[in-house]
C-alpha positions in Angstrom: 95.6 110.8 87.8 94.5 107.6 85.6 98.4 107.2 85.0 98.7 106.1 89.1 95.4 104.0 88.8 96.4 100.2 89.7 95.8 97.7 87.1 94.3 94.4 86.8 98.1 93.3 86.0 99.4 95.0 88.4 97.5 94.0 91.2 97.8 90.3 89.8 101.6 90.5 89.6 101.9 92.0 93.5 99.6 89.4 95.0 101.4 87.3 93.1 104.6 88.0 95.3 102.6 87.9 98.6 102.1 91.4 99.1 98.7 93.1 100.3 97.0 95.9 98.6 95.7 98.7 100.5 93.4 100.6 98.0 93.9 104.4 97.8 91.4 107.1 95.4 92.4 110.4 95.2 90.9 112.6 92.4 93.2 116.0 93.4 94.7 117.1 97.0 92.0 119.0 97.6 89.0 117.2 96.7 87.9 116.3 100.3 88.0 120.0 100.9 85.8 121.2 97.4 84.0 118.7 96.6 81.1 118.1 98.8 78.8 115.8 98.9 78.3 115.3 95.2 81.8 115.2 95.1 81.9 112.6 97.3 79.6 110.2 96.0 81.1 110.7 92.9 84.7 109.6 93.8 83.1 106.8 95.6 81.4 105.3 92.6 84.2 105.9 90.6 86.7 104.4 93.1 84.4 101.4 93.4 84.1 100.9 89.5 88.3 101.0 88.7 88.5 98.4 92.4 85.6 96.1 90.4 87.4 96.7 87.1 90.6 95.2 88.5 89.1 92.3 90.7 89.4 94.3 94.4 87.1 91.9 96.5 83.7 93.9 97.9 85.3 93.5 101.4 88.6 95.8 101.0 88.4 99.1 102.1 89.1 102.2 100.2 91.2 105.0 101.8 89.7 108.6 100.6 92.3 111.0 100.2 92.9 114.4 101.5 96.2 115.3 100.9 96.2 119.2 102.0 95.3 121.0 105.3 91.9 119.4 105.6 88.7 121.6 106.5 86.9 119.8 108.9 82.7 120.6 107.9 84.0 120.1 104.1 85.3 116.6 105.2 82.1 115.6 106.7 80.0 117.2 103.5 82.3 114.8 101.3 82.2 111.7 103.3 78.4 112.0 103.6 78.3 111.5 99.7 80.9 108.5 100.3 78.7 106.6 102.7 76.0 107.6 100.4 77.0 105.9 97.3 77.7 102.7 98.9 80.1 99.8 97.9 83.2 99.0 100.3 84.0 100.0 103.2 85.2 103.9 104.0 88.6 105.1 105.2 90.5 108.1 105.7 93.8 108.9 104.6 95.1 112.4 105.9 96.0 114.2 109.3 94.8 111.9 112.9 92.3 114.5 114.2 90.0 114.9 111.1 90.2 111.1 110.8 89.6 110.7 114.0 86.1 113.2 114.3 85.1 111.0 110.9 85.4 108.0 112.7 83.0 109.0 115.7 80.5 110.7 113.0 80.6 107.0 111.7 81.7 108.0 108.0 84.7 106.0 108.0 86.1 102.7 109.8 89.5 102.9 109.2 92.1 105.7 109.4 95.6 106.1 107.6 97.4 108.9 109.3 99.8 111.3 106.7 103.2 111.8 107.5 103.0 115.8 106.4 104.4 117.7 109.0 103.3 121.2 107.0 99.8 120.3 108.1 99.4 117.1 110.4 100.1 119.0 113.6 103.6 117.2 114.0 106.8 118.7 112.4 108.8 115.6 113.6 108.0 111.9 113.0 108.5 110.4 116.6 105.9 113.0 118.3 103.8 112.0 115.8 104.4 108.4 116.2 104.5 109.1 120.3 100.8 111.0 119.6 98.7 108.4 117.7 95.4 107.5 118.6 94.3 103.7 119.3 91.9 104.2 116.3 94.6 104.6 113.6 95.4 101.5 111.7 97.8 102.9 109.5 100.4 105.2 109.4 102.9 106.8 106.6 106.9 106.9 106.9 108.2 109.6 104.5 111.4 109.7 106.5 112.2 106.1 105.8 111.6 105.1 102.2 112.0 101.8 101.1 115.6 100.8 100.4 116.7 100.9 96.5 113.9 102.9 95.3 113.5 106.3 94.7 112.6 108.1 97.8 110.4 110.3 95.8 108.0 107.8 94.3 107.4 105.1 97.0 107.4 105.7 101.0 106.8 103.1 103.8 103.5 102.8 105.6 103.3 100.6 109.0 100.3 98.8 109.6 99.4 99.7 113.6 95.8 97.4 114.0 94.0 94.9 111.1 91.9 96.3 108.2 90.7 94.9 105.5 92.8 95.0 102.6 93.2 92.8 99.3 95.8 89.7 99.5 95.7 86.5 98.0 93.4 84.2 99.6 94.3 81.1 100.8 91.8 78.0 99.8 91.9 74.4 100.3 91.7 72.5 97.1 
């Protein structure tokens, strides 16, 4: 919902501190699965507008969201109309094998595996930490969440190989 959309402040106040922003877009859970290809290119130009609107350089990658049992063919109808529309580069957020067939259909270069053991495959978090593929460069921990913060609201997220995500750059002056 626009209530979770980052804003210009925000982002300015967290690079501020030295942390890295990995951009995220998610319209509803299940919009990887309904919304096709129109639905795709869609969420990608509106993703791309908010990530302009609050400064996101052009090289940052957006994750695309499917937070439900994924359906494989809807998957590739959506990320068609993501590729389609252009802008920064394409990742997946949701369960390793989906991610993974995206990746070799070459509609998305990065891959954020889901911690959701009702649908990843994995109903504990070292198989699925034992089981990930040397494609994933990201992967969520909702069984450790970050220490003095509700465990509801925030969860950890370990970074496995380089993507390109939005931190303060470093210049000479």
């Amino acid at each position: 919902t626009a209530s979770k959309n980052l804003t210009y402040n925000e982002a300015e106040t967290l690079l501020a501190h030295g942390l890295w922003i990995g951009l995220n877009w998610e319209s509803s859970a299940t919009r990887v699965n309904t919304g096709g290809t129109s639905g795709g290119t869609a969420d990608a130009r509106a993703a791309n507008a908010l990530a302009d609107q609050i400064g996101a350089p052009k090289d940052a990658v957006i994750f695309y969201s499917c937070d439900a049992p994924p359906n494989l063919a809807a998957a590739h109808q959506y990320f068609t109309g993501v590729k389609a529309a252009g802008g920064r580069p394409v990742g997946w957020y949701g369960g390793q094998a989906v991610g993974l067939d995206l990746k070799r259909a070459g509609l998305v270069s990065y891959i954020w595996v889901a911690n959701a053991a009702s649908w990843s495959g994995f109903k504990k978090w070292d198989a699925m930490r034992a089981a990930l593929a040397p494609d994933v460069h990201m992967v969520q921990h909702i069984d450790k969440p970050l220490a003095g913060l509700d465990p509801g609201a925030y969860d950890l997220n370990e970074v496995l190989s380089s993507f390109p995500a939005w931190g303060k750059r470093i210049t000479n002056t």
